[in-house]
C-alpha positions in Angstrom: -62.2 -36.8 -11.8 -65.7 -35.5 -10.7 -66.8 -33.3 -8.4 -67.9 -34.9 -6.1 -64.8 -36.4 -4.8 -63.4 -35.1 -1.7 -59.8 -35.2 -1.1 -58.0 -35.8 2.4 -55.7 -33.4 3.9 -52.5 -34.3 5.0 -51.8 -35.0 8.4 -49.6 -31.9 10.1 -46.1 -33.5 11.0 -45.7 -33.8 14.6 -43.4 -30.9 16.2 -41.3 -32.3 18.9 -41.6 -30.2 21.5 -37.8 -29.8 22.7 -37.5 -30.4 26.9 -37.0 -27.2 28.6 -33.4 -26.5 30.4 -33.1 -26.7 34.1 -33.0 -23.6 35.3 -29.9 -22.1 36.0 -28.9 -21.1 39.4 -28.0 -17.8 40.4 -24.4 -18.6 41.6 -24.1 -20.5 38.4 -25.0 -17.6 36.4 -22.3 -15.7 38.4 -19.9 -17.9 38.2 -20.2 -17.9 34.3 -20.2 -14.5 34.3 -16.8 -14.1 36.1 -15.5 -16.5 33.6 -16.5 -14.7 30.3 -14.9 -11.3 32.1 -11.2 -13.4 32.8 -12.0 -14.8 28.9 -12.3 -11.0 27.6 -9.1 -9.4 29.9 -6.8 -12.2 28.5 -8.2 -12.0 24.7 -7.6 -8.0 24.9 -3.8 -8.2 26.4 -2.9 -11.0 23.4 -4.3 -8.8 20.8 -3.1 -5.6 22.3 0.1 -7.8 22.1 0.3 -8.3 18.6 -0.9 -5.0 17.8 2.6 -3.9 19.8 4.7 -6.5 17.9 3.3 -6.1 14.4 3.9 -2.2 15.1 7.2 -2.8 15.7 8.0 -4.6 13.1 6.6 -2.2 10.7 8.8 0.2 12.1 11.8 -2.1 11.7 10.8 -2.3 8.1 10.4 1.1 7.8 14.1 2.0 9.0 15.4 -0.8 6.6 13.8 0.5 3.9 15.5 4.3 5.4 18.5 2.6 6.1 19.3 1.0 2.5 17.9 4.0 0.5 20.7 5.9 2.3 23.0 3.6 1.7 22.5 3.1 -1.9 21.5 6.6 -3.0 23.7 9.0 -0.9 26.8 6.5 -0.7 28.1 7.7 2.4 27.8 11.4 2.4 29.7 14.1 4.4 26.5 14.1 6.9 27.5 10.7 8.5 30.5 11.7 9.2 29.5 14.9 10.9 26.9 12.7 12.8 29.8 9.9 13.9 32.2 12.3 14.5 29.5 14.5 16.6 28.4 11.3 18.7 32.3 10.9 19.3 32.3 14.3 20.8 29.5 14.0 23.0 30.8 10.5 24.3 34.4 12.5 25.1 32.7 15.4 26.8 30.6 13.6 29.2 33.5 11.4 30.0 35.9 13.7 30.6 32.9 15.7 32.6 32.3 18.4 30.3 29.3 21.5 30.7 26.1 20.3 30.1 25.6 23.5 28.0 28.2 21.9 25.7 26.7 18.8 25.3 23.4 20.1 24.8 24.5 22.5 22.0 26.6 19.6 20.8 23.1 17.5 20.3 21.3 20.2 19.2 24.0 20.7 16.5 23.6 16.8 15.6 19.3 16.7 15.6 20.0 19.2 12.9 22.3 16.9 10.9 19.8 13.8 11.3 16.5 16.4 10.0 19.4 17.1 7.0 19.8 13.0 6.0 16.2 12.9 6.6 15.6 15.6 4.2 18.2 14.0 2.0 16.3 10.2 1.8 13.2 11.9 1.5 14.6 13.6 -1.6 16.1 10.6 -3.0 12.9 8.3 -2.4 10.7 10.6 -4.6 13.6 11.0 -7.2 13.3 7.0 -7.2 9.8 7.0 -7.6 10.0 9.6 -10.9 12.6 7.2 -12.5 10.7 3.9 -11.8 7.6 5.4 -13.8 7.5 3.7 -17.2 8.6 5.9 -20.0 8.5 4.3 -23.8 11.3 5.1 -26.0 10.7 4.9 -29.8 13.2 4.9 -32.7 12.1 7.9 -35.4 13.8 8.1 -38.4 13.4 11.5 -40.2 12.7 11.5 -43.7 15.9 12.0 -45.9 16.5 15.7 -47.1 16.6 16.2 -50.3 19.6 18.2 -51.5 17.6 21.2 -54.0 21.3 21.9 -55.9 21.9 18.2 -56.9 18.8 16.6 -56.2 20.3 13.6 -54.1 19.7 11.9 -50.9 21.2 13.1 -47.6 22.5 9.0 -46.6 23.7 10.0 -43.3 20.6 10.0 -42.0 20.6 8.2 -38.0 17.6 7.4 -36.1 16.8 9.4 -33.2 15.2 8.3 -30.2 12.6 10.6 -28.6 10.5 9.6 -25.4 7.1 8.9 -25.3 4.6 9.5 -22.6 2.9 6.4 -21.7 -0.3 6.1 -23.5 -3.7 7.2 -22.0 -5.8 4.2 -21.3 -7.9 3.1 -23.5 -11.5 4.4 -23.4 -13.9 1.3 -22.0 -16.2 -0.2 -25.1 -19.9 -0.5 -24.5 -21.2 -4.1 -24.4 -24.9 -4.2 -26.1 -27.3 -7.7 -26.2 -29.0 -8.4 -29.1 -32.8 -8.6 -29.1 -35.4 -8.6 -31.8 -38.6 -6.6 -31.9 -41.6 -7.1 -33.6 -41.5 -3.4 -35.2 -38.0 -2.3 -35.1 -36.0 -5.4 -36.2 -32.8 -6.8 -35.0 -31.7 -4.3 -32.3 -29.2 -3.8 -29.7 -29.5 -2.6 -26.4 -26.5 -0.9 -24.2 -25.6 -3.2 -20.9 -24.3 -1.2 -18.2 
C-alpha cells in the first residue's frame, strides 16, 4: 500500500426514525389510571389473603408439632386430667347457673394448668434437642495389668466404652498456585 491512497468511509446505517404515538387524551389517561388503582386494591387483598392463610397454617403446624411432642414425651400426664376435668367443671357450673366468681376462679385455676403443660413441652423439646446432638462412642480397651507377685496377665480384661465429643472441624487448608520467577525459582503463592 502507498500513501497516497485514500480510503472511503463507510456509509452511517440509516436510523429509522420510529413514528411518534398519538397523543393520548386526557380522559384516556384517567380512565387508565382508574384501572391500575382497581389492579393494585385487588392484587393487595389476594396477597394480604395468602399472607392470612400461610399464617394459619404455620400455626396449625406449630400446634401439631406442640400437640405430638406432648403426646409422645409426657404420655398423658396428671395435668390433662386436671385440665379435662376443670373444663368439665366450668361446663356444669354455667349450666346449672353457677357465680360467675366461681367460674372465673375456676379458669384462672385452669390458664395456670395450660402455662404448666406449656412449661412441660417446652422442657421436653430442648431435652429432645440435647439427645438428638451426635455423640461418638468408642470401644477402649485398657492395657492388661500385670500381676507384680506372679507376673501374669490379668485375662479378664472387657472393653469399655467411653463417649466422645464430636470432633472440632477441621481447620481449612490454604490453596497456593504455582508460578515461576525469574530470581526466586519455582514458587507458590497463597489464593484467598
Amino acid at each position: 500500500m502507498s500513501d497516497s491512497e485514500v480510503f472511503e468511509e463507510a456509509p452511517a446505517p440509516k436510523v429509522k426514525a420510529k413514528k411518534p404515538r398519538k397523543p393520548m387524551s386526557e380522559e384516556r389517561k384517567q380512565a387508565l389510571r382508574e384501572q391500575l388503582a382497581k389492579a393494585r386494591e385487588k392484587s393487595n387483598e389476594v396477597r394480604k389473603k395468602k399472607a392470612l392463610a400461610k399464617k394459619i397454617q404455620k400455626e396449625d403446624e406449630q400446634a401439631k408439632i406442640d400437640e405430638t411432642i406432648a403426646k409422645k414425651v409426657l404420655k398423658k400426664s396428671a395435668v390433662d386430667d386436671e385440665i379435662t376435668a376443670l373444663k368439665e367443671e366450668i361446663k356444669s357450673l354455667k349450666a346449672s347457673g353457677g357465680s360467675n366468681e366461681e367460674v372465673k376462679q375456676l379458669r384462672e385455676e385452669l390458664n395456670l394448668f395450660k402455662k404448666g403443660l406449656a412449661e412441660q413441652i417446652e422442657k421436653a423439646k430442648k431435652s429432645q434437642a440435647k439427645q438428638s446432638e451426635p455423640k461418638i462412642t468408642m470401644k477402649v480397651e485398657e492395657e492388661p495389668k500385670k500381676n507384680i507377685e506372679t507376673n501374669t496377665k490379668d485375662q479378664d480384661v472387657k472393653p469399655k466404652e467411653a463417649e466422645v465429643a464430636t470432633p472440632p472441624p477441621k481447620p481449612v487448608e490454604k490453596k497456593y498456585k504455582t508460578c515461576y520467577d525469574k530470581r526466586r525459582g519455582i514458587i507458590k503463592i497463597p489464593i484467598n
